[in-house]
C-alpha positions in Angstrom: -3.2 -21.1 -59.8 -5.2 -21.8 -62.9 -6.7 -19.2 -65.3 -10.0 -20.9 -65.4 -9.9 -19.9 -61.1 -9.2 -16.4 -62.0 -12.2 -16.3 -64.6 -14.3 -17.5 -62.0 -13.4 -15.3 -59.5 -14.2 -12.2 -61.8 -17.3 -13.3 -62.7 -18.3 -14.1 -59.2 -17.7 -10.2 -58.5 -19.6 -9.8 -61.9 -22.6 -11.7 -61.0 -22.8 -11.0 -57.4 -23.4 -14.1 -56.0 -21.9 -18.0 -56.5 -25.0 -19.3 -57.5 -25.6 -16.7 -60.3 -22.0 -16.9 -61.6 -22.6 -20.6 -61.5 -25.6 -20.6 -64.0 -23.9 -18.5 -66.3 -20.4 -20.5 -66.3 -22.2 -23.8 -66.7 -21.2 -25.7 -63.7 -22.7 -26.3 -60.1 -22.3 -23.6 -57.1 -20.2 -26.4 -54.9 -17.8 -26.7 -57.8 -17.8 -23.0 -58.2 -16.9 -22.5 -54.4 -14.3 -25.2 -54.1 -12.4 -23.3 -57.3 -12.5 -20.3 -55.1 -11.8 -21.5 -52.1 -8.4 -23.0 -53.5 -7.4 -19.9 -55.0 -8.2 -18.3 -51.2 -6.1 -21.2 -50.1 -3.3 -20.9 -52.0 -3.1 -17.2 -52.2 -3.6 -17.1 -48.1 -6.4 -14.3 -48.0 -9.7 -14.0 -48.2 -10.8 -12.8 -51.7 -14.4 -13.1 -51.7 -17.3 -12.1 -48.3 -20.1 -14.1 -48.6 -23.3 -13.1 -47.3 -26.7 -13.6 -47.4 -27.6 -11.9 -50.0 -24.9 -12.6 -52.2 -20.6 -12.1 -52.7 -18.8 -9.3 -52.6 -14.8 -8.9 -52.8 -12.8 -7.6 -49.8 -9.8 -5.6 -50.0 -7.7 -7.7 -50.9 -9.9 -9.3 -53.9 -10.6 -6.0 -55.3 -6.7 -5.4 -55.2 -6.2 -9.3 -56.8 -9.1 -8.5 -59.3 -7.3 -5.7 -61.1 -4.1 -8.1 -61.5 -6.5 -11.0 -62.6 -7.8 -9.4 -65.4 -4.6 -8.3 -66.6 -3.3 -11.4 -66.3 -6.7 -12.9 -68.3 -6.0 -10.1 -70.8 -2.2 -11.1 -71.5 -3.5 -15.0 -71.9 -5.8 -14.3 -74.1 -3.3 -12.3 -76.7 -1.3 -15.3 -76.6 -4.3 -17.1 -77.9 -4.3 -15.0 -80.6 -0.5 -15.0 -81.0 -0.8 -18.8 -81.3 -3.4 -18.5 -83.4 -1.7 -16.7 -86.2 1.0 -19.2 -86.5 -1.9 -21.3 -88.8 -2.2 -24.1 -86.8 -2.4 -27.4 -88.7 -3.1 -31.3 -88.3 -7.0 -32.6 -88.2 -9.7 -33.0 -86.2 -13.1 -35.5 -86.0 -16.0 -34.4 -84.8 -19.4 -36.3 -84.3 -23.1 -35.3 -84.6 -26.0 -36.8 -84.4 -28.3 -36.6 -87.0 -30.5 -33.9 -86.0 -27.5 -31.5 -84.6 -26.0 -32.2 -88.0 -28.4 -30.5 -89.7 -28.2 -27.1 -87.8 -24.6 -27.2 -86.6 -22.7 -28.9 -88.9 -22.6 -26.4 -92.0 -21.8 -23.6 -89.9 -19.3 -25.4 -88.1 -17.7 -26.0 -91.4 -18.1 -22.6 -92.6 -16.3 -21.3 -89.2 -13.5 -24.0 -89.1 -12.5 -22.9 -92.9 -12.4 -19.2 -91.7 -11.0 -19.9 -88.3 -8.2 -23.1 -89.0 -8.2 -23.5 -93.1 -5.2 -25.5 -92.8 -6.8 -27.9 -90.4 -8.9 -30.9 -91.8 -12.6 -31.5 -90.5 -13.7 -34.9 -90.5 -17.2 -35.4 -89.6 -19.1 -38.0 -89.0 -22.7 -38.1 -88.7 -24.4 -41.4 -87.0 -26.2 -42.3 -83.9 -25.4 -40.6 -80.6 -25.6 -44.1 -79.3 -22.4 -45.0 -82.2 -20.9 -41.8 -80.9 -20.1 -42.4 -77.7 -18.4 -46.2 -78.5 -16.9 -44.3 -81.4 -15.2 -41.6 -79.2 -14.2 -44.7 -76.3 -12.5 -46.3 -79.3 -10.6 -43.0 -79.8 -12.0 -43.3 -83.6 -13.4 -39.3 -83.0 -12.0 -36.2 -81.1 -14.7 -34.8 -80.0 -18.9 -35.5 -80.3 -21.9 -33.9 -79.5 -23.9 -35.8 -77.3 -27.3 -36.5 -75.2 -25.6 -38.3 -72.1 -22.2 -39.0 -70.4 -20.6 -41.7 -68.6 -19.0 -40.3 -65.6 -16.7 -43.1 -65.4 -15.2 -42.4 -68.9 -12.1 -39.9 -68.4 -14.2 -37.5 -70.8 -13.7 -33.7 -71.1 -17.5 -32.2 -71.0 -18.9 -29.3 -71.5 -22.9 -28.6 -71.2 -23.5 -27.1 -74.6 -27.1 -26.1 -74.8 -31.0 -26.9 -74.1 -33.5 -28.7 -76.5 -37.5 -28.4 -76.6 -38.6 -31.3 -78.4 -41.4 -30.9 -80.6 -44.1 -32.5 -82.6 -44.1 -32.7 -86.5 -47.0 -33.8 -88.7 -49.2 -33.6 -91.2 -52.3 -31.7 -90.9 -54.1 -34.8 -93.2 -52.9 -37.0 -89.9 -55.7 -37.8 -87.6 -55.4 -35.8 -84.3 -52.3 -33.8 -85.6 -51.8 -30.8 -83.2 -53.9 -27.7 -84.1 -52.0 -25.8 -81.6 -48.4 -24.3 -80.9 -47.8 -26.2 -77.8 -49.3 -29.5 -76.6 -48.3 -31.4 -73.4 -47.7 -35.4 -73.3 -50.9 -36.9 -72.0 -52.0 -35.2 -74.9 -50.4 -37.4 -77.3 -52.1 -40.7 -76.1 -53.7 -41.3 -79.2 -51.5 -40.2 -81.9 -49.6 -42.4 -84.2 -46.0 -42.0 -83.6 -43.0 -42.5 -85.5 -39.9 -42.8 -83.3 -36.7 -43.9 -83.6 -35.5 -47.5 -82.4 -34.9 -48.1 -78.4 -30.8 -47.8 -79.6 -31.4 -44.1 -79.9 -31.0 -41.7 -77.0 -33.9 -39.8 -77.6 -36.6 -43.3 -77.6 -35.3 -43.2 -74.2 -35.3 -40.2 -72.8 -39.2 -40.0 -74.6 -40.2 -42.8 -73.2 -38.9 -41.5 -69.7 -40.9 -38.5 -70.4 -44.3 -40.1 -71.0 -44.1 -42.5 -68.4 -43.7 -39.3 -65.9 -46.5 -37.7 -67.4 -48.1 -40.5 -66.8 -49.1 -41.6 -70.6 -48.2 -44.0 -73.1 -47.1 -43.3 -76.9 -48.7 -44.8 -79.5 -45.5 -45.9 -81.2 -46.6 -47.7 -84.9 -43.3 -47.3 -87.0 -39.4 -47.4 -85.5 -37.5 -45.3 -88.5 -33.9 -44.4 -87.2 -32.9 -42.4 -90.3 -33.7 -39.0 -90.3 -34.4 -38.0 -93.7 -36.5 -41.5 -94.0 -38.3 -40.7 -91.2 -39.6 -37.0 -92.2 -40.5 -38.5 -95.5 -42.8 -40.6 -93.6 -44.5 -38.2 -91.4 -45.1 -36.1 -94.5 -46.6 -39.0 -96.0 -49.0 -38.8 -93.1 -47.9 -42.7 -91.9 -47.3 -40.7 -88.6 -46.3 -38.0 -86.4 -42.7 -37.5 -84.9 -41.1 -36.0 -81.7 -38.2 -34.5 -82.1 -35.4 -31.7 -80.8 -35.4 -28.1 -82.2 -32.4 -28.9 -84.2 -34.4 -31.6 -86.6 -37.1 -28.7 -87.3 -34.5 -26.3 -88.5 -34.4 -28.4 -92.0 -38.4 -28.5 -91.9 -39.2 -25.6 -94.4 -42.9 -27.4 -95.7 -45.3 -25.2 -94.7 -47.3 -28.2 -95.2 -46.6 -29.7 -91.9 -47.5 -28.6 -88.6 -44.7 -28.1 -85.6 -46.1 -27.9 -81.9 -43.9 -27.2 -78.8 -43.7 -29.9 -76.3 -45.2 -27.8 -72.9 -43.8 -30.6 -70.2 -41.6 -28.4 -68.0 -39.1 -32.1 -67.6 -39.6 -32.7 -71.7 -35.7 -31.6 -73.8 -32.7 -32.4 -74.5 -29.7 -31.3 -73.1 -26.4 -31.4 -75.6 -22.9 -32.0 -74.3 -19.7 -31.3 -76.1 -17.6 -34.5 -75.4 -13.8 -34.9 -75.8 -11.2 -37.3 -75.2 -9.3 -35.8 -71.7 -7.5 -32.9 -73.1 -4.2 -34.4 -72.6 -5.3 -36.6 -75.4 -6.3 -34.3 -77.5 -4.0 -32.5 -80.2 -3.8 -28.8 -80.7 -6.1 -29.0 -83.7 -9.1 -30.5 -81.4 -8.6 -28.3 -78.6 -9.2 -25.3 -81.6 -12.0 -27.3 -83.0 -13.9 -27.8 -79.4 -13.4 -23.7 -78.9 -15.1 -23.4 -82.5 -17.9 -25.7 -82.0 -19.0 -24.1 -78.8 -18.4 -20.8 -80.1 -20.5 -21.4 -83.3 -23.5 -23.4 -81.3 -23.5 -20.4 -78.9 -24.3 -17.8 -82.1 -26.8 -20.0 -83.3 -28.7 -19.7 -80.7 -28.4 -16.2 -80.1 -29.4 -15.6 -83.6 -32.4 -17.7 -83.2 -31.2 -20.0 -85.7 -31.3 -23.4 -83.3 -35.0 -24.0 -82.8 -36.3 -24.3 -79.5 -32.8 -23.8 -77.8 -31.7 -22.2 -74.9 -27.9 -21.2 -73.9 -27.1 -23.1 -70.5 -27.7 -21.0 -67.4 -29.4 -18.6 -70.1 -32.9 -17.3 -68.3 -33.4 -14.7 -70.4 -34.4 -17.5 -73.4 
């Protein structure tokens, strides 16, 4: 019996249903059901009736459910006991460039409050450099766009990204409105990172399904070189909600990408946890913690919490 089946269980009774307990955990509904259905297995009784409409608990789960979340209670105080033995040791941690700049100082901020006796080390490069950084065990954990299921990763679906357009009003065809769709953006002179960078690809995707083509006339993979240049008015830019957080010139003009299909999805990424010291395992509980109040606070543009509809 794990904890994470017991957590599952009460927020299946919680929801009401698999599927909506699903969305709000962050995982499918036939990965939710399996869970369950070992924990029926293993205990020997049915815990859960399914029906139509939804999930309710029988007898015998409402008699487990009282137990489980005792039991949840009594794990979580030993979190806390653990926690106030000032665990040690270091951690790294990657980030893109444009999570960097909403996440990173508040992740600092929480890990010197949370763990000040355990050393951060950031880095801050490509997500591309991320990923071969984190297979060469050279970082703990990253931030990232997109996972190889064949790597023995630990992920975790973090949040959602609107992508959105930034440029000067002095630009020709520069957005006038808030939102603008892709076929929209035939004509305007774009400034995109290089084809190495997950986002050039997962834009590209994007046009090509809206069936348009961007009018790319300057590759700039640094972030701060790149903003220079759209104020400049050389071009416009796409990107997430996190790069517009650091865009405080009321000069420029920001425009939500409307394409239903158009984001960006972030991933917390780890080594397998039993790779991972105690200092990373604290570190990954920060980091999602931390990205989670961000966007509750409205303070990650044009995010929204996975399995979050309310957003």
């Amino acid at each position: 019996m794990e904890l994470r089946q017991l957590r599952y269980f009460l927020k299946v009774i919680e929801c009401g249903s698999l599927g909506k307990a699903a969305l709000e955990l962050g995982i499918g509904t036939s990965a939710l059901s399996q869970q369950i259905g070992k924990l029926e297995n293993e205990l020997a009784v049915r815990l859960l009736s399914r029906t139509s409409t939804g999930a309710v608990p029988t007898s015998a789960g409402l008699a487990f459910m009282h137990h489980a979340r005792l039991t949840l209670r009594q794990a979580e105080q030993a979190v806390v006991a653990a926690q106030k033995g000032r665990m040690s040791g270091h951690v790294s941690v990657g980030l893109a460039p444009t999570t960097a700049s909403v996440l990173a100082q508040p992740l600092i901020s929480a890990m010197r409050e949370r763990y000040p006796d355990i050393q951060l080390h950031l880095v801050e490069t490509l997500s591309g450099h991320l990923a071969a950084m984190l297979n060469a065990r050279q970082l703990d954990l990253a931030v990232l766009f997109q996972s190889d299921a064949a790597r023995r990763w630990s992920v975790m679906p973090l949040l959602d990204e609107k992508l959105f357009v930034i440029a000067s009003p002095n630009l020709a065809g520069a957005p006038a409105a808030s939102s603008i769709y892709l076929a929209e953006l035939a004509d305007l002179a774009l400034i995109m990172p290089s084809a190495q960078h997950g986002l050039r690809a997962s834009l590209m995707a994007s046009f090509e399904r809206s069936g348009a083509s961007p009018n790319v006339v300057m590759e700039i993979d640094g972030l701060a070189v790149l903003m220079e240049a759209v104020r400049a008015g050389h071009g416009a830019t796409i990107q997430p909600g996190a790069a517009t957080a650091r865009v405080d010139d009321a000069a420029l003009r920001i425009a939500q990408i409307a394409d239903e299909h158009v984001g960006r999805r972030n991933l917390l990424v780890s080594l397998s946890d039993d790779e991972l010291f105690p200092s990373a395992l604290a570190a990954r509980v920060v980091i999602a913690d931390v990205a989670r109040e961000l966007v509750r606070a409205g303070r990650w543009p044009g995010a929204r919490l996975i399995g979050d509809v309310s957003r």
